[in-house]
C-alpha positions in Angstrom: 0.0 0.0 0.0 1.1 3.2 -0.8 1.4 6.5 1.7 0.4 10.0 0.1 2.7 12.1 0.3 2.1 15.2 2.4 2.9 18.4 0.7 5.7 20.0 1.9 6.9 17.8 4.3 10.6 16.3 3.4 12.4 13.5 5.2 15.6 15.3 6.6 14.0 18.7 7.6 10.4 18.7 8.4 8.1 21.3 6.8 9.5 23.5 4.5 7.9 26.6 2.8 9.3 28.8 -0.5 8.0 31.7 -1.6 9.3 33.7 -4.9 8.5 36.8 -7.0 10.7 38.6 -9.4 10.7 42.2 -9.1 11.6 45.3 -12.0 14.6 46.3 -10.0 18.1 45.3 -9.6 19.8 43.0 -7.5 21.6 46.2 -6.0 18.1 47.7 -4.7 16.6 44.7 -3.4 19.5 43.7 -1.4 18.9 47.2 -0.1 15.4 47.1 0.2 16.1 43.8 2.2 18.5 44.9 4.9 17.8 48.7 5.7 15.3 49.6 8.2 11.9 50.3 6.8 12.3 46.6 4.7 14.0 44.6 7.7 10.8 45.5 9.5 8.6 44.0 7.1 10.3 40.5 7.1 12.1 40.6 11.3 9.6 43.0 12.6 10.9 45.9 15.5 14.7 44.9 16.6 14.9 45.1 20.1 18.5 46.5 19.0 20.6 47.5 15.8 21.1 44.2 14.3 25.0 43.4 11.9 24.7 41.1 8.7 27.8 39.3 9.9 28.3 35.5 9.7 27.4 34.0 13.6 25.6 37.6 14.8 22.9 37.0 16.7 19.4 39.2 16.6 16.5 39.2 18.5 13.0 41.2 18.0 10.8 43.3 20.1 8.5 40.3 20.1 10.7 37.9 21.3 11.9 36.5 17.5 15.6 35.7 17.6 17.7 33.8 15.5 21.6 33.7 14.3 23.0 34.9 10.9 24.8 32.2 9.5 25.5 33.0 5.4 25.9 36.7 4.5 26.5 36.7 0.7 25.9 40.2 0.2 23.6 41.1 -3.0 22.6 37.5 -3.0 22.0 35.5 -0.1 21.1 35.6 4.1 20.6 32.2 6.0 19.9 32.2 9.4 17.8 30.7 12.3 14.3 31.9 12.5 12.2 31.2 16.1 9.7 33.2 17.3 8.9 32.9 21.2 6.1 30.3 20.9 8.2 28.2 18.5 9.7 25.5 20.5 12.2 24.6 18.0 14.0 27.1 15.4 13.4 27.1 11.7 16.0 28.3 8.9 15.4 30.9 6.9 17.1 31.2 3.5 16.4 34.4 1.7 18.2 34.7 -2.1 18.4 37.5 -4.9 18.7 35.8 -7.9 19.3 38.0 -11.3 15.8 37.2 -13.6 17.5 36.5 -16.7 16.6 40.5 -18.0 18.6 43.2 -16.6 16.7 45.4 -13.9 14.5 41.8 -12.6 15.4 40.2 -9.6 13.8 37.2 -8.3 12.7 37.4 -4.7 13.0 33.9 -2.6 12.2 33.2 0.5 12.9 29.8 1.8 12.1 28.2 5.2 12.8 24.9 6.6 12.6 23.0 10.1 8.8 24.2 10.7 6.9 21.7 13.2 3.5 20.9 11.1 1.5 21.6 8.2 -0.3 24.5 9.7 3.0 26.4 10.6 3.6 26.1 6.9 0.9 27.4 5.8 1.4 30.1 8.6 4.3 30.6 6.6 3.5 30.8 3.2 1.2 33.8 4.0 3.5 36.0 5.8 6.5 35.2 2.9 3.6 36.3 0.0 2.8 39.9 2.2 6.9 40.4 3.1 7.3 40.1 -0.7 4.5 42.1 -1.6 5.5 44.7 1.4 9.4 44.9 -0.3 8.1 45.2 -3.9 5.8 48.1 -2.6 8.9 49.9 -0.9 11.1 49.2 -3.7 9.1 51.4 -5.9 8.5 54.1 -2.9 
């Protein structure tokens, strides 16, 4: 007999999530967009203080959210530990800028791994579509 497969779920690392646009800007901007203030917000929420993209800095939010920066590629790629206060366990959050193949596109992706059951997934998957939506609004501010 054959199990269904349950979407999202993988063998190694429990539920993931990814979540992509591309973007009319460049790879340049929405690395910025990313890490200054007003679009950190969108995606960390309110630091409780000023927070380094440096490999093994650690971060924590206002609402209790911390997490460690492990990759720092700048212009392309952040990976770090994700878990809110309620979380038991931390997630990993992979975010990439990846050029879209015409100059001036950059594909958004958010990707998140490590997340406890189906429903935090889906949790997930709605709060990557409104960060991407929330950074493709200020990109164009």
């Amino acid at each position: 007999m054959k199990s269904e497969k349950i979407v999202g779920l993988t063998a190694s690392a429990g539920f993931q999530i990814g979540v992509r646009r591309t973007i009319p800007i460049s790879q340049g901007k929405a690395w910025e967009v990313l890490i200054l203030p007003q679009g950190r917000k969108l995606w960390l929420g309110d630091l409780a203080e000023e927070m380094t993209f440096e490999k093994g800095s650690a971060y924590c939010t206002a609402d209790g959210l911390k997490g460690v920066v492990r990759v720092v590629k700048p212009y392309e790629q952040l990976r770090l530990t994700w878990q809110p206060a309620a979380w038991p366990e931390a997630s990993t959050l992979q975010i990439r800028l990846l050029p879209a193949g015409s100059p001036g596109k950059t594909t958004i992706s958010f990707h998140q791994e490590k997340l406890d059951s189906l429903q935090r997934r889906e949790e997930m998957k709605v709060h990557w579509e409104a960060v991407i939506s929330g950074l493709q609004e200020l990109a164009h501010q």
